[in-house]
C-alpha positions in Angstrom: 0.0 0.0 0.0 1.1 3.5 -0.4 3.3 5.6 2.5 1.0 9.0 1.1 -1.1 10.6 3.5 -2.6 8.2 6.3 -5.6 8.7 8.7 -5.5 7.2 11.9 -8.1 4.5 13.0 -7.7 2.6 16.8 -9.7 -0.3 16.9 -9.9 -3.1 19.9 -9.8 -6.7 18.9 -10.4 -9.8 20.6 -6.8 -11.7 21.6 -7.1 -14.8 19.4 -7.6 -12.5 16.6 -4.6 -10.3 17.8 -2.5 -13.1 18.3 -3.2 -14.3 14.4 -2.5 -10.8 13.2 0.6 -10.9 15.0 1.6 -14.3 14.3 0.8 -13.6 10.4 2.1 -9.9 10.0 5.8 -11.9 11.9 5.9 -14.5 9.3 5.4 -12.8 6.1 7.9 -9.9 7.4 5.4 -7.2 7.5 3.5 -4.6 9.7 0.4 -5.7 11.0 -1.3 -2.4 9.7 -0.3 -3.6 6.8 -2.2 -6.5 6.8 -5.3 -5.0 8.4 -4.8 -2.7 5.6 -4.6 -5.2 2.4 -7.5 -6.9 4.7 -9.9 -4.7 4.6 -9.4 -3.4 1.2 -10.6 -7.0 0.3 -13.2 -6.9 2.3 -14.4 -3.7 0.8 -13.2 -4.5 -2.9 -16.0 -4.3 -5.0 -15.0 -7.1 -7.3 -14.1 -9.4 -4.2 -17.2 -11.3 -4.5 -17.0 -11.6 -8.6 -13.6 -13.0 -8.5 -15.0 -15.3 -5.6 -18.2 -16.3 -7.8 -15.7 -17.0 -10.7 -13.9 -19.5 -8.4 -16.6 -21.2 -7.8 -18.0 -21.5 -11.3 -14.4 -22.7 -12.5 -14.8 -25.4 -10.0 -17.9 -26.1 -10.7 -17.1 -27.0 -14.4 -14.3 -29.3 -13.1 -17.1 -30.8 -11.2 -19.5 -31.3 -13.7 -17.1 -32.8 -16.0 -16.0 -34.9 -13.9 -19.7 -36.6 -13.1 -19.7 -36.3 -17.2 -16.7 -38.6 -17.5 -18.1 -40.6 -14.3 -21.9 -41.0 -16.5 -19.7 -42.1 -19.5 -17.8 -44.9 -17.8 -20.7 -46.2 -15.3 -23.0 -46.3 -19.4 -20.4 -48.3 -20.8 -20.2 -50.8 -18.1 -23.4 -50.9 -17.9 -23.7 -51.6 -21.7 -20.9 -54.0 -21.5 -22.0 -56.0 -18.7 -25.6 -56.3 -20.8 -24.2 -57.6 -24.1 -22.2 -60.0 -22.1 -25.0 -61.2 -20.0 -27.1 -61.4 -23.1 -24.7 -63.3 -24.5 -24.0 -65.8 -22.3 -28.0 -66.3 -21.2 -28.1 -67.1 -25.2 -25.4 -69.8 -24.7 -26.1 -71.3 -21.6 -28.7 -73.8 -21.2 -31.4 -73.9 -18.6 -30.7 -75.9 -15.5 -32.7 -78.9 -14.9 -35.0 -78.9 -12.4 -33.0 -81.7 -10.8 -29.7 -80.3 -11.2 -27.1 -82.4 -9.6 -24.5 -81.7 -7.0 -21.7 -81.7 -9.3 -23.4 -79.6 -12.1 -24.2 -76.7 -9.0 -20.3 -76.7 -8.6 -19.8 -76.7 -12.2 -21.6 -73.2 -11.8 -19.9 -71.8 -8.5 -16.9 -72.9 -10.6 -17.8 -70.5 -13.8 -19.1 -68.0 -11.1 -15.9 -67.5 -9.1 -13.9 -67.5 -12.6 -15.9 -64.9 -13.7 -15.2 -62.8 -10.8 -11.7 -63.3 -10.7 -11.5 -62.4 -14.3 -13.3 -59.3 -13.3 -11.3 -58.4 -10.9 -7.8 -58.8 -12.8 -10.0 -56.6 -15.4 -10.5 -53.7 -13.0 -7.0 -53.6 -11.5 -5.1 -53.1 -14.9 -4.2 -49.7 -16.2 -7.0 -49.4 -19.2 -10.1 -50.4 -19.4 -13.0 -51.2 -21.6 -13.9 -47.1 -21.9 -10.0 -46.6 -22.4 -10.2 -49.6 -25.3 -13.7 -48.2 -26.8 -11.8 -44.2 -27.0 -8.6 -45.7 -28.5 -11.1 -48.1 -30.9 -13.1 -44.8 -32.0 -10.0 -43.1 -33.3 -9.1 -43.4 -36.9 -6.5 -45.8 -37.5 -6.2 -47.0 -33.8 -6.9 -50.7 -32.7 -8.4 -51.7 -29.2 -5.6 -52.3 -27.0 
């Protein structure tokens, strides 16, 4: 701020606000009027709450593109998880009503593959949404 002509204000404040003003004015190496000054010219800055508004709206766009992306992914593993049930409700046959001990394994069998193959699925770098983006570019191949 500028050393030109000053007016003098005293104001009281409460300790643990003195003791911040103090502590804050020490550690960036300046005058505590200083910072009550640059303080309240914030305060009173008419464009304060415009720049603060901006903030928010910049966030806010981060956000919502973020929940975009989110949308995108949860679709296409929805969609994927549809064709492949689809696919293998085509394929399978129907149990027989007296399905047998060893055929009920057979199933926990495909079950628990299936989930393990899911799981190796989800804990590698790219996935199906990475494969269908690098697909949909000309010239690329799903990786």
């Amino acid at each position: 701020m500028s050393k030109g002509n000053r007016i003098k204000h005293t104001f009281r404040l409460p300790p643990d606000l003195s003791r911040q003003l103090a502590d804050y004015a020490g550690r960036k190496r300046v005058s505590q009027a200083s910072v009550v000054e640059a303080a309240i010219a914030s305060f009173l800055s008419p464009d304060g709450s415009e720049r603060m508004e901006a903030a928010f709206s910049r966030r806010l766009d981060r956000i919502t593109r973020q929940l975009q992306k989110l949308d995108y992914h949860i679709e296409v593993g929805n969609e994927a998880f549809a064709l492949y049930l689809r696919s293998w409700l085509a394929a399978t046959p129907p149990p027989a009503s007296e399905a047998s001990a060893a055929a009920r394994a057979g199933v926990e069998k495909r079950f628990e593959n299936f989930v393990e193959a899911l799981a190796r699925r989800i804990e590698r770098e790219t996935h199906l949404a990475d494969d269908l983006m690098r697909a949909s570019e000309p010239g690329q191949e799903p990786g």
